[in-house]
C-alpha positions as CSV (number, residue, x, y, z in Angstrom):
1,X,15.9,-4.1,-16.3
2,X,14.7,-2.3,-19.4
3,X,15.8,1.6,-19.9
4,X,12.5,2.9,-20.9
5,X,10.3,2.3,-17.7
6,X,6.6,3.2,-18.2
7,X,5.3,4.0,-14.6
8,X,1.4,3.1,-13.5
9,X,1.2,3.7,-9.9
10,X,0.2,7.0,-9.5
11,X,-1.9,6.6,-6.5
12,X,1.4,6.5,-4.5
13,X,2.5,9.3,-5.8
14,X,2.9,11.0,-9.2
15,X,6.0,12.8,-10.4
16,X,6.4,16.5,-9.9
17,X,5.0,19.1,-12.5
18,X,7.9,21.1,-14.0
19,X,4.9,24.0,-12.8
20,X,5.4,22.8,-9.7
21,X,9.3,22.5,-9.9
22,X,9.5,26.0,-11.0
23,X,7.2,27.3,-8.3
24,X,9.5,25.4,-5.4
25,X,12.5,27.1,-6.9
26,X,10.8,30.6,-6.4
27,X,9.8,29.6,-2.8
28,X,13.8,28.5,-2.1
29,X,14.6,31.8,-2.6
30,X,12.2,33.0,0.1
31,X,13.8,31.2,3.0
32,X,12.6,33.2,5.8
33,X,10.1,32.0,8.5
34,X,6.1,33.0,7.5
35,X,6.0,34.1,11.0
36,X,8.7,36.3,11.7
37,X,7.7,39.9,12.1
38,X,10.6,41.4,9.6
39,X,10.9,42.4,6.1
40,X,12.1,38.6,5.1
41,X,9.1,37.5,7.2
42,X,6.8,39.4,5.6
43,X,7.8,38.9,2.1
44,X,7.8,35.1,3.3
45,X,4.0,35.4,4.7
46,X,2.9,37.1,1.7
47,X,3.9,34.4,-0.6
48,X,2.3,32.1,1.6
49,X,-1.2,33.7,1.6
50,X,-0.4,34.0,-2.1
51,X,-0.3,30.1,-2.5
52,X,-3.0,29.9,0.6
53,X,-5.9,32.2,-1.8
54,X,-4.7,30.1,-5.3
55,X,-5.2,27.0,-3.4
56,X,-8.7,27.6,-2.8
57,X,-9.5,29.3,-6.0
58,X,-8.2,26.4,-7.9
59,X,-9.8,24.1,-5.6
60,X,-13.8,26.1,-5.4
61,X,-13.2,26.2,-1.8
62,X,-14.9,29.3,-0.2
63,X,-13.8,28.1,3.5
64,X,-10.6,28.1,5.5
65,X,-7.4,26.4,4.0
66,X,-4.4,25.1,7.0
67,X,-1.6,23.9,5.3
68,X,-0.4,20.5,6.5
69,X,2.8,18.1,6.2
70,X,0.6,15.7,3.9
71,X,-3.1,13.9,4.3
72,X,-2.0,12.1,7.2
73,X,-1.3,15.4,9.3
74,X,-4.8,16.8,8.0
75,X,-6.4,13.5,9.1
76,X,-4.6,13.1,12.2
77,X,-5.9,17.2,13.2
78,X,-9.3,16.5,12.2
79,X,-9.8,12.8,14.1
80,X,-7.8,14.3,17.6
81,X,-9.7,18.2,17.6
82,X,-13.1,18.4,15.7
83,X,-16.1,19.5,17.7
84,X,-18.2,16.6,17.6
85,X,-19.4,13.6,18.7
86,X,-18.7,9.8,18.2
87,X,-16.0,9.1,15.3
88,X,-17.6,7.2,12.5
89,X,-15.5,5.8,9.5
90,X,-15.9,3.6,6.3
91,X,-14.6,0.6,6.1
92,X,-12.4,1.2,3.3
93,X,-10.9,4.0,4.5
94,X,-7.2,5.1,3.6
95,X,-4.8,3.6,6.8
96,X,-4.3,7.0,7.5
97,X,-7.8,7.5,8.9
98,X,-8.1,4.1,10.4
99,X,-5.0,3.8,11.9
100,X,-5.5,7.4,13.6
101,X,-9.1,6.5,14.7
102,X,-8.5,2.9,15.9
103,X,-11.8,3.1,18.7
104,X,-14.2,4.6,15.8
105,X,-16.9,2.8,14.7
106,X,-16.4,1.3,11.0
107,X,-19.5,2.0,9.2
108,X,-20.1,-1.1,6.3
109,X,-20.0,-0.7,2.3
110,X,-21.8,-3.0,-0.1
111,X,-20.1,-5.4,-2.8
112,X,-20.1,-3.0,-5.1
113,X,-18.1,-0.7,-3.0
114,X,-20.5,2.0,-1.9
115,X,-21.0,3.0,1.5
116,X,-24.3,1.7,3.0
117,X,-26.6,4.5,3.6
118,X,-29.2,3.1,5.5
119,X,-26.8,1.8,8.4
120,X,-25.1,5.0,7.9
121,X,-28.7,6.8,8.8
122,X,-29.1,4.6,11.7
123,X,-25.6,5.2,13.1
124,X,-25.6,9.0,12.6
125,X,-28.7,8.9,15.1
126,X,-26.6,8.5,18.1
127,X,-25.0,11.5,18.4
128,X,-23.8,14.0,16.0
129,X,-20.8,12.5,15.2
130,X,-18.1,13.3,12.7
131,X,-18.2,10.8,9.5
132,X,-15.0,10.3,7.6
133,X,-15.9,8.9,4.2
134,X,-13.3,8.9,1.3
135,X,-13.9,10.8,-2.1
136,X,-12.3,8.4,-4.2
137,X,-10.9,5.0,-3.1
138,X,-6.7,4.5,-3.0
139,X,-7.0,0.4,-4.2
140,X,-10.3,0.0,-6.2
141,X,-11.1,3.9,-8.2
142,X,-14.5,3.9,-6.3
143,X,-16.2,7.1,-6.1
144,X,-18.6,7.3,-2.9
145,X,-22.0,9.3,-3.3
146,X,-20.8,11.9,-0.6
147,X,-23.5,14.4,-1.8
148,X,-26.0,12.4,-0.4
149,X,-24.0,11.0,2.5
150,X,-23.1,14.8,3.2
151,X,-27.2,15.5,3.5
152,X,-27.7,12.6,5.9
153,X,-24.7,14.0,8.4
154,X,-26.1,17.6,8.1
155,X,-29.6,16.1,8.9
156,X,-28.6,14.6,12.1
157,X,-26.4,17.8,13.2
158,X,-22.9,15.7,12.7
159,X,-19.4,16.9,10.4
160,X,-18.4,15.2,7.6
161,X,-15.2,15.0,6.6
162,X,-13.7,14.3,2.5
163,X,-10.5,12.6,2.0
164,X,-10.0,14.1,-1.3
165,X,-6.4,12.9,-1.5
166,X,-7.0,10.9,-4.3
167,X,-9.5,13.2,-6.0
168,X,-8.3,16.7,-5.6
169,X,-6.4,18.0,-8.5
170,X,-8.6,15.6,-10.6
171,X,-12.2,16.4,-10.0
172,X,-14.2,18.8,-8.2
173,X,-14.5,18.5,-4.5
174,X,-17.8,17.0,-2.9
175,X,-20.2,18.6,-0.7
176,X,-18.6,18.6,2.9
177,X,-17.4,20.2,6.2
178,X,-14.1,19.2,6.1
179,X,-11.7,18.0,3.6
180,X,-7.9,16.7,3.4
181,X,-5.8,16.8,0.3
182,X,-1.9,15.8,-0.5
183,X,-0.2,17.6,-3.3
184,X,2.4,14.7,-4.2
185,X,-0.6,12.8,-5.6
186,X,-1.9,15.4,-8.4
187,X,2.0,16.2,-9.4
188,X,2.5,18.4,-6.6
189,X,5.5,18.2,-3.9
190,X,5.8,15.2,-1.5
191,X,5.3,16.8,2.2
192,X,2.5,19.3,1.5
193,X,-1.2,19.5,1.8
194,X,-4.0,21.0,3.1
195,X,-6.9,20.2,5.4
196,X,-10.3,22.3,4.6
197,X,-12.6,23.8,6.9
198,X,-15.7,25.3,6.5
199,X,-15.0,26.9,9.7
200,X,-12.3,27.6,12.0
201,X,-14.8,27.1,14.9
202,X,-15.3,23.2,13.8
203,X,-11.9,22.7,15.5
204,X,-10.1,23.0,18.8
205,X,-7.2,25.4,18.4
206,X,-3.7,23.5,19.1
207,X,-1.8,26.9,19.0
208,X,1.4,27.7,16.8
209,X,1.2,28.3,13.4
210,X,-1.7,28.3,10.7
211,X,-3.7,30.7,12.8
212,X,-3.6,28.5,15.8
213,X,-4.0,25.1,14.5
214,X,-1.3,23.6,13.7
215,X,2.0,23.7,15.3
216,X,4.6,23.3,12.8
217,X,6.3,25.8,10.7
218,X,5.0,26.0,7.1
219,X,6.5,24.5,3.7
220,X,6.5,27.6,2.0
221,X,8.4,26.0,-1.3
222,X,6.0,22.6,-0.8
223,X,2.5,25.1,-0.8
224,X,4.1,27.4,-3.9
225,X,4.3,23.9,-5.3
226,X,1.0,22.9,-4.7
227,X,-0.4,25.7,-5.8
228,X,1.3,25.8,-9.0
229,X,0.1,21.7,-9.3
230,X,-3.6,22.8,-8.8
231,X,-3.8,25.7,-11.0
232,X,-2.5,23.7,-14.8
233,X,-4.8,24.5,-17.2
234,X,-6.7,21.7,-19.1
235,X,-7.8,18.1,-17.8
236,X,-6.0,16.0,-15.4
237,X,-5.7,13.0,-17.9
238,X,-4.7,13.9,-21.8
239,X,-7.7,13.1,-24.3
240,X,-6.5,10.0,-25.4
241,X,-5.7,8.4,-22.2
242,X,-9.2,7.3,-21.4
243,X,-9.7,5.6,-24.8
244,X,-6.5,3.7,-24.4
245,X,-7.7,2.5,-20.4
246,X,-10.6,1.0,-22.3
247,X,-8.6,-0.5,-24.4
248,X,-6.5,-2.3,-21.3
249,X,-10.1,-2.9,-19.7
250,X,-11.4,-4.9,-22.9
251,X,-8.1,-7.2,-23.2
252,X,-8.1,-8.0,-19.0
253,X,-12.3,-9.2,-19.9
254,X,-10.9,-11.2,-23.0
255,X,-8.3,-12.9,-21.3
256,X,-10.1,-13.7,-18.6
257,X,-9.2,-11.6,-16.1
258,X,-11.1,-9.4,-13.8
259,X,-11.8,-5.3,-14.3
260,X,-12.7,-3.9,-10.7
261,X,-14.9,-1.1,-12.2
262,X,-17.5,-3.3,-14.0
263,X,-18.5,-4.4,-10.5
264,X,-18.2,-1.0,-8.6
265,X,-20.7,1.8,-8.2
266,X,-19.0,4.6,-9.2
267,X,-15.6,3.8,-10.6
268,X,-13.0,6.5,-11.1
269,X,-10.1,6.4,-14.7
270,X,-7.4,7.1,-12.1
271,X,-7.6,4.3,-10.1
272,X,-8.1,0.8,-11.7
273,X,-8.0,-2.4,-9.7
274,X,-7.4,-5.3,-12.0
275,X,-6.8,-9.4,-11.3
276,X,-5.0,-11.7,-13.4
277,X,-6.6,-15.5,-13.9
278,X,-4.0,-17.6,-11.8
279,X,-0.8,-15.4,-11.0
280,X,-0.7,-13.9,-7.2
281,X,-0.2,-10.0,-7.1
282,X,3.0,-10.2,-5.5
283,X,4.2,-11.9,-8.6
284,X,2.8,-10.2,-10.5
285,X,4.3,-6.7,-9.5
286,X,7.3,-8.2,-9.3
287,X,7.2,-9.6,-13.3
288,X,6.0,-6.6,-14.6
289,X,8.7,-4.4,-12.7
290,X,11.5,-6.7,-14.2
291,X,9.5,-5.9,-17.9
292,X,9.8,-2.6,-17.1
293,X,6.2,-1.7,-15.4
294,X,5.9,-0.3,-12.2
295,X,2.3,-0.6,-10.7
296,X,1.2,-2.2,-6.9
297,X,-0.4,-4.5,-5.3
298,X,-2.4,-1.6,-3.4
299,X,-1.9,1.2,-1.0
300,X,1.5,2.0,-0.7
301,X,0.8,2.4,3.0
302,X,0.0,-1.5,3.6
303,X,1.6,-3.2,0.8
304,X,4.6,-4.7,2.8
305,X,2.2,-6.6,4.8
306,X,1.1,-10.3,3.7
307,X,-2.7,-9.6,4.7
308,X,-5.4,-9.6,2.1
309,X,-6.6,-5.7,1.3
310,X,-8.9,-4.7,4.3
311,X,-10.6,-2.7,1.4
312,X,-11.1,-6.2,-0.3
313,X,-12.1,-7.7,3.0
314,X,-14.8,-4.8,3.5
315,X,-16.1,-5.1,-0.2
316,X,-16.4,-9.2,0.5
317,X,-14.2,-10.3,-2.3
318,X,-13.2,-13.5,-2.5
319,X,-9.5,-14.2,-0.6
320,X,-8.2,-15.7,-3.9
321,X,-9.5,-13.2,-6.3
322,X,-8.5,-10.5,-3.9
323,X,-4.8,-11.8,-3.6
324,X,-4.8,-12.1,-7.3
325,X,-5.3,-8.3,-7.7
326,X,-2.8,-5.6,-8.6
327,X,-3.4,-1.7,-8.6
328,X,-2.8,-0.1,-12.0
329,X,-3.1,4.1,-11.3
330,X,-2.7,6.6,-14.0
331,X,-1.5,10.6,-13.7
332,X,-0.9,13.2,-15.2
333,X,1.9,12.2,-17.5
334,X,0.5,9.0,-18.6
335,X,0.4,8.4,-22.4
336,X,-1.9,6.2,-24.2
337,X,1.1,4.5,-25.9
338,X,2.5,3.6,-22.0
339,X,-1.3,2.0,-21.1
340,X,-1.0,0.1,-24.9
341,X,2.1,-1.2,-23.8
342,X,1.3,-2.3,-20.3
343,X,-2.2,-4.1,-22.2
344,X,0.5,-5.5,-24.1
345,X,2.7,-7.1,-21.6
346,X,-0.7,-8.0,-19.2
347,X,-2.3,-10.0,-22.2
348,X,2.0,-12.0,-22.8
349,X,2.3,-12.7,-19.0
350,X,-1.6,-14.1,-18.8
């Protein structure tokens, strides 16, 4: 296995920013619980709030801010205790959101990926429901419109709720009631994030800590983390990075393969979902980790399973084309000469 490993698959989870690092350190040394009523306490909860305001400065959120164990904790608070009606959920939702909402109605997306907003107008009708539609897709990079999907819920008196996970830290949030984030995937700390809510009153208390609504004790190192993540100056993805993706997207055409985003509605850089001619993903990710690459063959949720993407499925990709796809995700750290290189190998293995 080669020494220098260049690693693409960021939308598992990106490496820690030495901001980040540094900010956990500082929160180590505050080791006393947020909710004790002592000096330590105090010191403790002060911090907190600390990361709690920068959070939300970083992020433009004006609302309330519960910090959570990751996206799947937010998700999970949100799906069980909102205030509305009927659960409705894309299709290609994360298997955090579909797993936790197993009875709610799937709403369908179109071949090119985006939600369809005329069932979605019919469905909303029924009662005012909470939505869950994703900001930015974990396999394929595709953004959904949720400006105008957050208009239709309003209309019809239901909640919608963001998963942001893969866009927070990246891009600007999208108009909505609720939102979830998770720090390990914008080079904050694994077991930290954050659900969003416009208002405490959208959800049923569950008493303990976070002012009621959530029961565990809080990561105080993991949300000085975060916070420190969210508030880097400068753009998520170095200048030359995006040049260098086109670069990869021209020799996948040339060679025959298949560049998700040329057949999506909104793709994202971050995410890019990419198919080789006539080599299954499962080899694939498993030749370009013995050349030194590490990317996936999709969420890292579902990718032990043998079953073609349910994102794929939803998107009506062929089975073959689908199973021939791989997930190549960038971050923070990634270098133009790293997305060269992979080009590179992609173009030798073709």
């Amino acid at each position: 296995m080669p020494d220098q490993r260049i690693y693409l698959d960021h939308a598992a989870t990106t490496p820690l920013r030495p901001e980040a690092k540094a900010a956990m350190e500082e929160g180590f040394a505050i080791w006393a619980n947020p909710s004790s009523p002592h000096a330590e306490g105090r010191k403790a909860k002060a911090a907190l709030e600390d990361a709690r305001a920068r959070c939300k400065a970083a992020l433009g959120w004006d609302g309330e801010l519960i910090f959570t164990s990751g996206a799947s904790e937010a998700a999970a608070l949100v799906l069980h205790h909102a205030k509305a009606g009927a659960r409705l959920v894309s299709a290609v939702e994360h298997d955090c959101i579909l797993g936790t909402a197993k009875e709610a109605e799937r709403l369908p997306v179109r071949a090119d990926g985006a939600l369809d907003l005329e069932l979605l107008r019919e469905a909303v009708q029924r009662e005012k429901p909470l939505v869950a539609v994703q900001q930015v897709n974990s396999e394929t990079g595709n953004c959904q419109d949720l400006a105008t999907i957050f208009e239709i819920v309003r209309e019809a008196g239901g909640l919608l709720l963001a998963d942001c996970a893969q866009g927070a830290g990246k891009m600007a949030l999208p108009p909505c009631d609720m939102a979830i984030i998770s720090a390990h995937k914008f080079g904050g700390p694994i077991g930290i994030g954050a659900l969003l809510v416009r208002n405490y009153a959208m959800l049923e208390p569950v008493g303990g800590h976070e002012r009621g609504y959530r029961r565990g004790t809080e990561n105080l190192p993991g949300a000085m983390g975060m916070a420190a993540a969210l508030t880097v100056e400068g753009s998520y993805l170095p200048d030359d990075v995006l040049p260098a993706r086109d670069r990869l997207a021209e020799t996948v055409r040339s060679a025959g393969g298949t560049w998700w985003a040329d057949r999506l509605s909104d793709p994202t850089p971050f995410v890019n979902a990419v198919a080789m001619p006539a080599m299954s993903a499962t080899a694939q990710v498993m030749r370009f980790d013995m050349a030194g690459f590490a990317v996936s063959q999709g969420s890292a949720c579902s990718s032990g399973t043998m079953k073609t993407s349910h994102v794929m499925q939803a998107i009506a990709a062929d089975k073959e084309l689908a199973d021939r796809t791989i997930r190549v995700s960038l971050g923070w750290n990634t270098t133009a000469e790293e997305l060269d290189g992979f080009a590179k190998a992609w173009k030798s293995l073709t």
